[in-house]
C-alpha positions as CSV (number, residue, x, y, z in Angstrom):
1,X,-12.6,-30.9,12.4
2,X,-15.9,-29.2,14.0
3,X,-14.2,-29.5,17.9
4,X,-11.2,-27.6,15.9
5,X,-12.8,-24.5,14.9
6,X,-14.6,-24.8,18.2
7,X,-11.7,-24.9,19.9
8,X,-9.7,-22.3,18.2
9,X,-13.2,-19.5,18.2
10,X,-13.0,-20.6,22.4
11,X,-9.5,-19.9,22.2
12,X,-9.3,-16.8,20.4
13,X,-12.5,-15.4,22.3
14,X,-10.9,-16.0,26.0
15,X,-7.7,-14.2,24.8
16,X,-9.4,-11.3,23.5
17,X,-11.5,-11.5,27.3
18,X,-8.8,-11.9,28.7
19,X,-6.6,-8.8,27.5
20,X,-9.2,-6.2,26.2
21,X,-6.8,-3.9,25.3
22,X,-5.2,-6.1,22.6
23,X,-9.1,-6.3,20.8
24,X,-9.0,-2.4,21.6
25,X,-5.9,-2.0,19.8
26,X,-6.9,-4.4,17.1
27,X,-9.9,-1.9,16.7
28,X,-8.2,1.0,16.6
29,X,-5.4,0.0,13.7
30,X,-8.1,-1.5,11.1
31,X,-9.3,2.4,12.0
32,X,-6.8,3.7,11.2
33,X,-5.3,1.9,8.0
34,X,-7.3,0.4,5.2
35,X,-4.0,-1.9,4.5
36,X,-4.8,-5.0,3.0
37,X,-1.7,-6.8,4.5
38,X,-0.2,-7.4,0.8
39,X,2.3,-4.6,-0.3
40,X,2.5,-3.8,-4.1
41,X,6.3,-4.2,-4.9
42,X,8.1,-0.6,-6.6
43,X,7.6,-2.1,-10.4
44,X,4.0,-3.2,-10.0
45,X,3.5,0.6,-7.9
46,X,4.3,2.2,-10.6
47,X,3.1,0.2,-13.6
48,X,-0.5,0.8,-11.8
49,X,0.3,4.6,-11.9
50,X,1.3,3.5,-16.2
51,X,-2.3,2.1,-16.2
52,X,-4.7,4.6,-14.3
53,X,-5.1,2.7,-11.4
54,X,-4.5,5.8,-9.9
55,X,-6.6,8.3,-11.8
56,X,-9.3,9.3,-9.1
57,X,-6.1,10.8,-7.3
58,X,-5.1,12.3,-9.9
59,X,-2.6,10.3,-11.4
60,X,-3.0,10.4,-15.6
61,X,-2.2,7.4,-17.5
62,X,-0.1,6.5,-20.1
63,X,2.0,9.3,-22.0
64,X,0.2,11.8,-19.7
65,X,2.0,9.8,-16.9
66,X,5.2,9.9,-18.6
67,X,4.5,13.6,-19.4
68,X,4.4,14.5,-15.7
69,X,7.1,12.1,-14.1
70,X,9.4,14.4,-16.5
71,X,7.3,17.4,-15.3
72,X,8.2,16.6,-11.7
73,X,4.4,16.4,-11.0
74,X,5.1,12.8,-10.5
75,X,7.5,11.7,-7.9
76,X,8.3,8.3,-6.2
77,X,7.4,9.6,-3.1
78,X,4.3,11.4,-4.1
79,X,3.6,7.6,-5.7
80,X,4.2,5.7,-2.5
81,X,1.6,7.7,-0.6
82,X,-0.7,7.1,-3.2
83,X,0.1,3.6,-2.6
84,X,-0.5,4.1,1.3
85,X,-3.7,5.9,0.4
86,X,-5.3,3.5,-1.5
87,X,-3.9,0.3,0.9
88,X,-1.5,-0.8,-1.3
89,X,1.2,-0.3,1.2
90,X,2.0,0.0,5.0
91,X,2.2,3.3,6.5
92,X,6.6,2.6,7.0
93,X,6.8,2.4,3.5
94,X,7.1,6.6,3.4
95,X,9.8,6.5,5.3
96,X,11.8,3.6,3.6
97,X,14.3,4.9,1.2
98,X,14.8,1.8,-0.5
99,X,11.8,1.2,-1.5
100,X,11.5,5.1,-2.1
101,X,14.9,4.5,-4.5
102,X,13.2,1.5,-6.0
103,X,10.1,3.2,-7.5
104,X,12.1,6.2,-9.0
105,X,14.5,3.7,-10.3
106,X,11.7,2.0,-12.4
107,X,10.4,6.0,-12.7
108,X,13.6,6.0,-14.7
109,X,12.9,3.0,-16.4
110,X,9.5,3.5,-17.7
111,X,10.4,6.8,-19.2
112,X,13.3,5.7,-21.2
113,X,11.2,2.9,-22.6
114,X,8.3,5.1,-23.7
């Protein structure tokens, strides 16, 4: 087991010598985007905005949130870069209209329910 971990650290250390660009690049993206490589699905995104997750960005909970989703104040998109902000989702995800469509579906959802 030990000459496998050896093996792989020699491994991953003469590719990185050998292309320093590709470590560069690696560099600059984890610069770039705090993305933890899990994305939140549409439900969960907006159940988090429900719950306050995303009160330091101004976000309200609860029957504020529902309050301002009818307002307008609250809109999938304005959700999904929340999302982006906080890590919670890839930079694409802004562009993606499904997933877009998704979260002001379950928009929908949440404020017929409550």
């Amino acid at each position: 087991m030990k000459n496998i971990i050896n093996s792989l650290i020699f491994t991953s250390m003469f590719v990185f010598m050998a292309n320093p660009s590709y470590a560069d690049e690696l560099v600059m993206k984890s610069k770039i985007s705090h993305f933890t490589g899990y994305e939140t699905n549409p439900n969960n995104l907006v159940d988090l905005g429900y719950q306050g997750y995303f009160k330091p960005q101004g976000i309200p909970s609860a029957s504020l949130f529902i309050h301002q989703v009818n307002t307008g104040k609250i809109t999938a998109k304005k959700l999904v870069q929340i999302g982006i902000d906080n890590g919670r989702l890839s930079e694409d995800k802004i562009n993606d209209d499904n997933y877009i469509n998704s979260v002001a579906n379950y928009l929908r959802f949440v404020n017929k329910i409550n």
